[in-house]
N, C-alpha and C positions, 0 to 999 in steps of 0.2 A: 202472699205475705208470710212471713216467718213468724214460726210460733216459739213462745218460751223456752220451747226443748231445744228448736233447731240452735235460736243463739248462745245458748248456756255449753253443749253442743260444739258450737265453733269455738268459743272462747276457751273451753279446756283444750281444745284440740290446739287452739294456738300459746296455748300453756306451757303445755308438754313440751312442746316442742322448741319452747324458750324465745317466745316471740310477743313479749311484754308490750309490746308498742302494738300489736295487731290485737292483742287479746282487747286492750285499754280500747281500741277504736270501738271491736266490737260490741263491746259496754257501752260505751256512748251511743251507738246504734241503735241498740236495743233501746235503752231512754228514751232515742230521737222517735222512735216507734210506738210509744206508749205501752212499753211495756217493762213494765217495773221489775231492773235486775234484783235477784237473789241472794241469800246470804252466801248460795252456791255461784255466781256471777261474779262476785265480791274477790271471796278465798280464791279462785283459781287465777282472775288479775294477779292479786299479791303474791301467790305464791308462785307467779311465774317471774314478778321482781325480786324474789327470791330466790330462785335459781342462778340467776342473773348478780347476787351480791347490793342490787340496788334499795339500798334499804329507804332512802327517801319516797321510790317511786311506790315502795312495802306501805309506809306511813301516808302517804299521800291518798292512795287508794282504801285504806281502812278507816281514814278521815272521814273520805265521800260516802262508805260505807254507814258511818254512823248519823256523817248528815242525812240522810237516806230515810233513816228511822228503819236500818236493817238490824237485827239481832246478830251482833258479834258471836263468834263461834271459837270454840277450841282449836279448831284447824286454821283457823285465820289467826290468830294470834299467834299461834307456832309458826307461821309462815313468816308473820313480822318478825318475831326472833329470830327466826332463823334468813332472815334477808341481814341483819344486823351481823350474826354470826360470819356469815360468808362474806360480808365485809371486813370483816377481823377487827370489829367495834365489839367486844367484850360487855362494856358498860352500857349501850344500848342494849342488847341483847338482856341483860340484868334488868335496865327500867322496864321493858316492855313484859317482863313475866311478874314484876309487881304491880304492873296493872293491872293483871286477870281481876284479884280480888273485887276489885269497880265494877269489874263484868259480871259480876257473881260469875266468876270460872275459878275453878280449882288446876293450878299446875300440873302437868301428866308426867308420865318417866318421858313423854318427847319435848317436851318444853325445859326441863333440866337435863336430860341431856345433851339439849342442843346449848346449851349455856355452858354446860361442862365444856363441849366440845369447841366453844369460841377459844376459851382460854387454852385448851392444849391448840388447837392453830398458830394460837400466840404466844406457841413457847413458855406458858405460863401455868406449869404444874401442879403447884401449890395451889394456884389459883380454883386448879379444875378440882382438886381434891379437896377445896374449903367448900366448891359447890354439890360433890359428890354429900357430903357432911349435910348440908343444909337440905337436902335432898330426904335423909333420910330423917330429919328432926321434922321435914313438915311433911311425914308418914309414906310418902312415897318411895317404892320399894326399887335400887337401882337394878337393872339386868345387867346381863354381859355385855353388852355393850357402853353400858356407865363406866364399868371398872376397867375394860381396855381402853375406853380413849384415857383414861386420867394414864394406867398402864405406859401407855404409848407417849402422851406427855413426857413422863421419866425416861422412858428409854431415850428416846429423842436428845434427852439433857443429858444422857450418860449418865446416868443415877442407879446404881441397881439396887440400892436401900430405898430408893425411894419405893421402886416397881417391888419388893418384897415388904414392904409393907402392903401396897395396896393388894397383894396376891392373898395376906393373911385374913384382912377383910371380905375378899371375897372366896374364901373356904369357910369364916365365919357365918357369910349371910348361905352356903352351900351351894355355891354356884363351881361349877367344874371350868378350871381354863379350856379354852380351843388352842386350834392352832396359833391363831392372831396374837394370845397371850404367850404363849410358849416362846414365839417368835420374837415381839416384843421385850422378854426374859434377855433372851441370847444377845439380843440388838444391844439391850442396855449394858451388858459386858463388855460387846464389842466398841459401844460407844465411852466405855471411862475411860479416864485418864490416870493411874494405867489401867492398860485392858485388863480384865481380868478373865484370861486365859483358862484359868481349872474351872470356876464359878461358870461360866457359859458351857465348855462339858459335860459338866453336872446337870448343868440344866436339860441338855440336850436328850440327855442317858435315860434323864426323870422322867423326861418327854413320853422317848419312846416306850419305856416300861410301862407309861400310865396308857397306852394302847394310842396316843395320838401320832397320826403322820406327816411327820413334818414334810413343806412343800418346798420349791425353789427359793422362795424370799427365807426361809429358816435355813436351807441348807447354804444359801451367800452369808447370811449372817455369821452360821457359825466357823463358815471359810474366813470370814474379816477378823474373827475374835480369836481365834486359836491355828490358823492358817491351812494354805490347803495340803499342806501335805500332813498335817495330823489330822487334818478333817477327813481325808481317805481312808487313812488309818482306823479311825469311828466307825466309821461308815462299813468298813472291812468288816469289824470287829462285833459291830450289829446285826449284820447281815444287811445291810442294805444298800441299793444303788448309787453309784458315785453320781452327784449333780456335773450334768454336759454342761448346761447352759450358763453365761455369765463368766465374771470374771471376779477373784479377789482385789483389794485395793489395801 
């Protein structure tokens, strides 16, 4: 017979590996077995419908969870949101982290970041930067990763006021860009309308001075914003290797 470890055990293993419909049997399994799944049995179901984008099957399973009389968990709720997220339901994602309080659970930087991150999926920047905002009003401290998806949001839109704004706030809270941001920077030049050609240079120059290196996706960028034949030129002019790979457009 199998003991609580084994099936807890299979069920992440059929988790991980994105196989929400094997994990769920295993659960019922276990049940069938008299042996009462976990708040650990629970979370790893959901957040394998979470992988998966299936946010019903998220809510379905956290349901039975609480019929259960199992004690909801921080990690289980972020998995709900974030089953909601990867479906690109924004507003689900948002009810499901004002329920923590019902749980007595307090929201973490991954339960609003993943709300940030619905909204930049969905093209909706503002959005991500009203939740980066609300973020920090209920004491929660964004990381780098908060500030580049909203970052990435604007680039996306071709915004580069938008992305320098959000760059000031995070030199405010003293957070250093990476590459990602950097990158993002260049993107959003090459994404306005019109490009702005010098502004993405500048960025690039800033870049390197500030000791970061830029990678492939920074050096196609800044080939699409200012082209490749002054992007060699840069690169000349830096000291550094001309990008082989890819192609401008």
């Amino acid at each position: 017979m199998m003991s609580k470890v084994t099936y807890n055990a299979v069920i992440d293993a059929c988790a991980k590996n994105g196989d929400s419909k094997s994990a769920a049997r295993w659960l019922q399994q276990m049940s069938e077995a008299n042996l009462e799944p976990s708040e650990v049995s629970y979370t790893a179901v959901i957040d394998s419908c979470a992988r998966q984008g299936d946010s019903e099957g998220a809510v379905h399973w956290m349901t039975q969870m609480v019929n259960a009389r199992v004690e909801t968990s921080l990690s289980a709720h972020n998995a709900v949101i974030a089953s909601f997220a990867a479906a690109g339901d924004p507003d689900g994602a948002i009810d499901w982290l004002s329920r923590m309080p019902a749980s007595r659970l307090d929201p973490d930087v991954i339960s609003y970041n993943t709300v940030i991150n619905s909204h930049a999926k969905g093209g909706d920047p503002v959005g991500a930067a009203q939740w980066l905002d609300k973020m920090l009003q209920a004491g929660v401290r964004p990381n780098l990763i908060s500030y580049n998806t909203v970052v990435g949001a604007y680039s996306r839109r071709g915004d580069p006021d938008g992305v320098a704004d959000v760059l000031d706030r995070m030199t405010e809270a003293d957070l250093e860009p990476n590459v990602v941001t950097w990158t993002a920077m260049i993107s959003a030049c090459a994404n306005a309308v019109p490009r702005r050609c010098e502004a993405a240079e500048r960025v690039f120059r800033q870049m390197v001075e500030n000791g970061t290196t830029p990678n492939k996706v920074t050096l196609r960028a800044l080939g699409k914003a200012i082209g490749s034949k002054r992007r060699r030129a840069v690169l000349e002019d830096l000291g550094l290797r001309q990008e082989t790979e890819g192609s401008d457009k």
